[in-house]
C-alpha positions in Angstrom: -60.5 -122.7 56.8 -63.5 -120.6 55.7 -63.6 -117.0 57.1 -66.1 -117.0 60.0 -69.0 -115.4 59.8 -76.9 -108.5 67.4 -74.8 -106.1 68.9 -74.3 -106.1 72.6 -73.0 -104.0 74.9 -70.2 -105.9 77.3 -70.9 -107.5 80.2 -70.4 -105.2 83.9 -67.2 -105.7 85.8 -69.0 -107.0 88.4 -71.0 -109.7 86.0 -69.8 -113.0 86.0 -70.1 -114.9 83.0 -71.7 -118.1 83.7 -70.2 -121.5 82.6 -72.7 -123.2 79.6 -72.2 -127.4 79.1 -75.0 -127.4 76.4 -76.4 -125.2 73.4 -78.9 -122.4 75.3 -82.7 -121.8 74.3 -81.6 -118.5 72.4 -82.1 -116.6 69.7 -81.0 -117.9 66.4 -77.4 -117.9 65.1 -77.7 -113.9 63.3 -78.1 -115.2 59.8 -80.8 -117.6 60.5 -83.3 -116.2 60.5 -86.2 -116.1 57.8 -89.7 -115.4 58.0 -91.4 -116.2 54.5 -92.6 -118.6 52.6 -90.6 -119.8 49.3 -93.1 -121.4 47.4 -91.1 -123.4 45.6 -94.2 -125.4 44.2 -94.8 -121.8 42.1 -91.3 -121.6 40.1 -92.2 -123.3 37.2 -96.0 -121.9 36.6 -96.6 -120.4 33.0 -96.8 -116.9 32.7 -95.8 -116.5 36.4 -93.6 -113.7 35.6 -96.4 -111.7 33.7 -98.6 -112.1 36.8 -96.2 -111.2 38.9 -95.1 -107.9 37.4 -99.2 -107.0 36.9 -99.7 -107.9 40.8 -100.1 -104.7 42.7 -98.7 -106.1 46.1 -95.6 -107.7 43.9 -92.6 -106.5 45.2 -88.8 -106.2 44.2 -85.6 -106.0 46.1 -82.3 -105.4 43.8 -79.2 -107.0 44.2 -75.9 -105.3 43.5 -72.5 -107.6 43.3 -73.3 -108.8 46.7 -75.2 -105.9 47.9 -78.7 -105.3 48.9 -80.6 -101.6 48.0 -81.6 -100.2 51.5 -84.6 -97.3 51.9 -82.6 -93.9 51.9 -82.0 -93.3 56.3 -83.6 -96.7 57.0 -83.2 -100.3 58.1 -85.2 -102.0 55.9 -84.7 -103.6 52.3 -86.0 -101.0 49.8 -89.2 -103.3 48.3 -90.8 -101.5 44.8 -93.3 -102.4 43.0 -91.3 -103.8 39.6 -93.3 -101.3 37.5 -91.2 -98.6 38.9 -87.8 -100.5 37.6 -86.2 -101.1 34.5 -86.1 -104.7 33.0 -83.7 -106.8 34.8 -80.8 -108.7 33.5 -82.1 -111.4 36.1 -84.9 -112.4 37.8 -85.2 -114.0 40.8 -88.6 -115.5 42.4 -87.9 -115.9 46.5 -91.3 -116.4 47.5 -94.6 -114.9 49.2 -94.8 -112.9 52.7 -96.1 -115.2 55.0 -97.5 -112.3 57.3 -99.1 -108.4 56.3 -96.6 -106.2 56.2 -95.3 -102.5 54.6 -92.9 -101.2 52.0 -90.0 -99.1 52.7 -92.5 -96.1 51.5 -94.9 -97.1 54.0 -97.7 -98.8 51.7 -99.1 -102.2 52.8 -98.1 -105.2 51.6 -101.1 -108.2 52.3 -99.7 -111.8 53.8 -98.8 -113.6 50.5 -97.2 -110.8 48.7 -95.1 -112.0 46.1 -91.4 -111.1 46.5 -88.4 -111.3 43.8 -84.7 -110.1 43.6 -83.5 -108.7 40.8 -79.9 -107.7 39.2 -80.2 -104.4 37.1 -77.5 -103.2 34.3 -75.2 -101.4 35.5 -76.4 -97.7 34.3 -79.7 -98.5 35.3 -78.2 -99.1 38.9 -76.9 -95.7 39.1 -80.0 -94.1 37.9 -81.5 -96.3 40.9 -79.3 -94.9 43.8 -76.4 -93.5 42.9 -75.4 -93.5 46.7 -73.2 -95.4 47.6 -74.3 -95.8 51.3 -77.8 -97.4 50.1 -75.6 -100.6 48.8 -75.2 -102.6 51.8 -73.3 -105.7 52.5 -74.8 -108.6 54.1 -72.2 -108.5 56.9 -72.9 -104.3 57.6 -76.6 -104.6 57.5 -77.9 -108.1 58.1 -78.2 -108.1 61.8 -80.2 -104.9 61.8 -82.7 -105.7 59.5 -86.0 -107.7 60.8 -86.5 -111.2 60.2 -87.9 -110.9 56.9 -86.0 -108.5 55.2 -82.6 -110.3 56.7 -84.2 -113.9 55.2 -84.7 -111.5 52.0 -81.2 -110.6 51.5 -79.3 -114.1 52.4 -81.5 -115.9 49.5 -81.6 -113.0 47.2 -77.7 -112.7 47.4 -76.7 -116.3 47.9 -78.7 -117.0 44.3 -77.1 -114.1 42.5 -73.7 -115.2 43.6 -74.3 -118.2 42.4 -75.7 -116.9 38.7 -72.4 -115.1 38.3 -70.2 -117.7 38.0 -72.5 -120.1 36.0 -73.3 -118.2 32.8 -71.6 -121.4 31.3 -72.1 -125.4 31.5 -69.4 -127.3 33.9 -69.3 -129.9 31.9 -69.3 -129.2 28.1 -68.7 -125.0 28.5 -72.1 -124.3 26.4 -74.2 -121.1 27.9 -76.7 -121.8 29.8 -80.4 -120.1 29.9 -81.9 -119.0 33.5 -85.0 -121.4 34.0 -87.4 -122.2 37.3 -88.0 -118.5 38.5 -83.9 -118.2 38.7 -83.9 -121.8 41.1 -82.1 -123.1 38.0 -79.9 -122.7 34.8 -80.0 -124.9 31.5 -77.6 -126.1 29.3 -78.4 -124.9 25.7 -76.4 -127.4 24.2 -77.3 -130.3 26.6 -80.6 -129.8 28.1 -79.1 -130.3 31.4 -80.2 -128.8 34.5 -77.9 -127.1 36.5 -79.1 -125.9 40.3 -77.6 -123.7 43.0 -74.7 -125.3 45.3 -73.8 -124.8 49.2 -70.5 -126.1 50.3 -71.1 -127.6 53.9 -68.4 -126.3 56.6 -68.0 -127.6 60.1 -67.1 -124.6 62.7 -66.0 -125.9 66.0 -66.0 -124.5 69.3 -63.4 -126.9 71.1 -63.0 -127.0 75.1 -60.8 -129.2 77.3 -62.4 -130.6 80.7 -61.7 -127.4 82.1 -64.0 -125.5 80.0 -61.8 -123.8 78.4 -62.0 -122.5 74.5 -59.4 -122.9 71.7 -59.1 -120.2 69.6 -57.1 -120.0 66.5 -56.0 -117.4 64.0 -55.5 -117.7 60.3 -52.2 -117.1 58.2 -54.9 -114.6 56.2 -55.7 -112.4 58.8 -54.6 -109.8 60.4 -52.5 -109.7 63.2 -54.4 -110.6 66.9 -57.9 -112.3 65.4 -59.1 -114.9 67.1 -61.5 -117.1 66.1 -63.4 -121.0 66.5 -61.7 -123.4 64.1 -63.4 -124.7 60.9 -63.3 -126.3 58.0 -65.1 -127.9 54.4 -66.8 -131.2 54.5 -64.9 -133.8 52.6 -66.9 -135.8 49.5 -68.0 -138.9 51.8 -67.6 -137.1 54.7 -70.0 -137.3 57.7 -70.1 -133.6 59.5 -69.3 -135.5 62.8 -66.1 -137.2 60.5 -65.1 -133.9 59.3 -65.0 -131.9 62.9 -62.4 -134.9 64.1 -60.3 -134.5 60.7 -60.2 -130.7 61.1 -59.5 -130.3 64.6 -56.8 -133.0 64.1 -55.2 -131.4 60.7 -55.8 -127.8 62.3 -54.3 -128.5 66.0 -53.3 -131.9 66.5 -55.7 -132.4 68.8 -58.1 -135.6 69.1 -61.3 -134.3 69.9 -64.6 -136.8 70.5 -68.0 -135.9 72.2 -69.2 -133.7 68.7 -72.6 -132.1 69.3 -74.7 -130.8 66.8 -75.2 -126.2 68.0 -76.4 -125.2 65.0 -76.1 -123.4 61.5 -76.6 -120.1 59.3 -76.1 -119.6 55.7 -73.0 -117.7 54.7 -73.3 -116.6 51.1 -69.4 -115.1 50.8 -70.2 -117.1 48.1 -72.1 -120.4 49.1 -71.1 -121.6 52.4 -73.6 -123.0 55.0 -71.8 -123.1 58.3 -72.5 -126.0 60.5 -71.4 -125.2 64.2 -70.4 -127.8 66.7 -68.7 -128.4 70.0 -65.9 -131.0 70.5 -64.1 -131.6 73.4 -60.8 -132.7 73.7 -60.3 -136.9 74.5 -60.4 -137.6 78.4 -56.5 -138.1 78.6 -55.4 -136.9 75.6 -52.5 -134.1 75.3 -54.3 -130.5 75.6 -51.0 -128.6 74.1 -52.3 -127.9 70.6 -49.8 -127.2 67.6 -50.8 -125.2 64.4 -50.5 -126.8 61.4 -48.1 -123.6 60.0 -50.1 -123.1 57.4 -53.6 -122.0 57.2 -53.1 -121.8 61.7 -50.1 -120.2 62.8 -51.4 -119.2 66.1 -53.4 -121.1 68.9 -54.6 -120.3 72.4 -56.8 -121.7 74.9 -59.0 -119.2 76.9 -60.8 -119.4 80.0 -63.3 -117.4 80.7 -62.3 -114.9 82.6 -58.9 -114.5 80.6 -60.2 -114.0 77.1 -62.3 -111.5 78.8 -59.1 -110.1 79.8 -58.0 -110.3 76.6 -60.6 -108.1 75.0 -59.0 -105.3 74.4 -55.7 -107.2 72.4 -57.5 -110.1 70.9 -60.2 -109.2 67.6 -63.3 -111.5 67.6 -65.3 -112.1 64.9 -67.9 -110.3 64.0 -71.5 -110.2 64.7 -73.2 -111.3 61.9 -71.1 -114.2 62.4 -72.2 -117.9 64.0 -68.5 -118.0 65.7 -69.3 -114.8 67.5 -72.4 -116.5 68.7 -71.1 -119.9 69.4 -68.4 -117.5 71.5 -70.7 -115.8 73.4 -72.8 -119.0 74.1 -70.2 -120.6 75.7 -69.2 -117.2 77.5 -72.5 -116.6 78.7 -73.5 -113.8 78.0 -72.4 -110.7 75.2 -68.5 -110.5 74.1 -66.9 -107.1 72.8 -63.8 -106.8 71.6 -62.1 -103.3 71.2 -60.2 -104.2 68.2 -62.8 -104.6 65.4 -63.0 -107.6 63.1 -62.2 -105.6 59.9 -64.0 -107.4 57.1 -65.9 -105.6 55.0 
């Protein structure tokens, strides 16, 4: 079961949550959310790294083993111009601001502005920013920074991740050379192209005809989280296909009506997660039993009982698309007093 992935302050007393039978017109799942354009048409131009680095409106974000370089007391993604950095041990191209904008030092950056990532040795890092609270994960700083800076830092880290663990070919264990702007790696002994991968996962928000919610937690967590139920897509699998199987495998639970909420990448490394609702067969047996071993607890929740439950049960957190699938079906902003701990 992969781990699930903007603050708001709890509901009144007196508020009542209202009951929701279909995905709302809201805001974006929190990780969703990019404003830029990729230009993928771009990463294979000749001599687009030279004009790049002589560009005056280029700018560069640096990546850190999963963490982004923040401006020192701000919420934005520290941009520079890449005449200001040492040479990079990768480069990544991620595209061209679609709208005028400014730098963390308050120059202005035109629409179009072409924007990489880059990964620095690690001596040069520490000559960067040597403080530590500038390196932020994606889950401590991704909700607060705008849409384009948030876009910024999902892409930038997702690639990265994936560079790290393919220095070498899958199939015949020959290095392989960084090619298309970072979008790719090559086999030096094969010539064959290698590109980025995201594992699908389906994350289920399952109700009975009640409206209530199932919520499971995880033989790897702490004690009292609570979370929607998910799971990796199957080779062959449909994503409808593979919310039955889980819910089944996960509960024991036959689950039909599937609709489509959702998704938002979540690059802890390379998962996209795919949310849905499933409601439990008309007839069917609502008792649910854990499977003992990735589940060992479940619990359905109405309403007003997991709000009840707020201050015993940990929900996930809010960068994640379970907190927002959650709160969607709530109706309106949940806040547990027990914090979901991941870093």
């Amino acid at each position: 079961m992969p781990e699930p992935e903007s603050r708001a302050q709890p509901l009144p007393d007196a508020a009542a949550p209202r009951p929701v039978e279909a995905p709302l017109a809201v805001a974006a799942p929190p990780l969703a959310r990019e404003h830029l354009d990729r230009d993928a048409e771009h990463r294979t131009d000749p001599g687009r790294e030279a004009a790049f680095d002589d560009d005056v409106d280029a700018r560069v974000m640096v990546v850190r083993d999963g963490r982004v370089l923040v401006a020192d007391g701000s919420t934005a993604l520290e941009l520079r111009h890449p005449s200001t950095l040492p040479g990079p041990s990768l480069r990544m191209y991620l595209g061209r601001t679609l709208d005028a904008s400014t730098d963390a030092a308050g120059a202005t950056l035109p629409a179009g502005s072409p924007l990489e990532a880059w990964v620095l040795g690690d001596a040069d890092v520490e000559a960067l920013a040597g403080d530590a609270d500038r390196w932020r994960g994606l889950r401590a700083v991704a909700t607060v920074l705008d849409d384009r800076d948030a876009g910024l830092a999902m892409e930038a880290v997702a690639l990265a991740n994936w560079h790290a663990t393919h220095a070498f070919c899958p199939a015949c264990g020959s290095a392989t050379e960084v090619v298309s702007a970072g979008w790719a790696r090559r086999c030096l002994s094969e010539d064959r192209m290698r590109f980025p991968r995201t594992d699908p996962a389906v994350i289920v928000l399952v109700t009975d005809d009640d409206d209530r919610v199932l919520l499971g937690s995880n033989a790897m967590w702490e004690q009292d989280r609570f979370s929607v139920l998910a799971g990796f897509v199957e080779p062959g699998e449909s994503l409808e296909a593979a919310v039955v199987r889980e819910i089944a495998e996960e509960t024991g639970l036959a689950v039909d009506r599937v609709e489509y909420l959702g998704s938002q990448p979540w690059p802890f490394p390379a998962s996209l997660m795919l949310a849905f609702r499933a409601r439990v067969v008309d007839g069917a047996p609502v008792a649910p039993v854990p499977d003992g071993e990735e589940i060992v607890e479940l619990r359905w929740f109405d309403r007003a009982e997991l709000r009840g439950a707020l201050g015993s049960v940990a929900l996930p957190g809010e960068t994640s698309i379970a907190r927002w699938m959650l709160e969607h079906w709530y109706g309106g902003p949940l806040e547990s007093s027990l914090p979901w701990s991941t870093s």
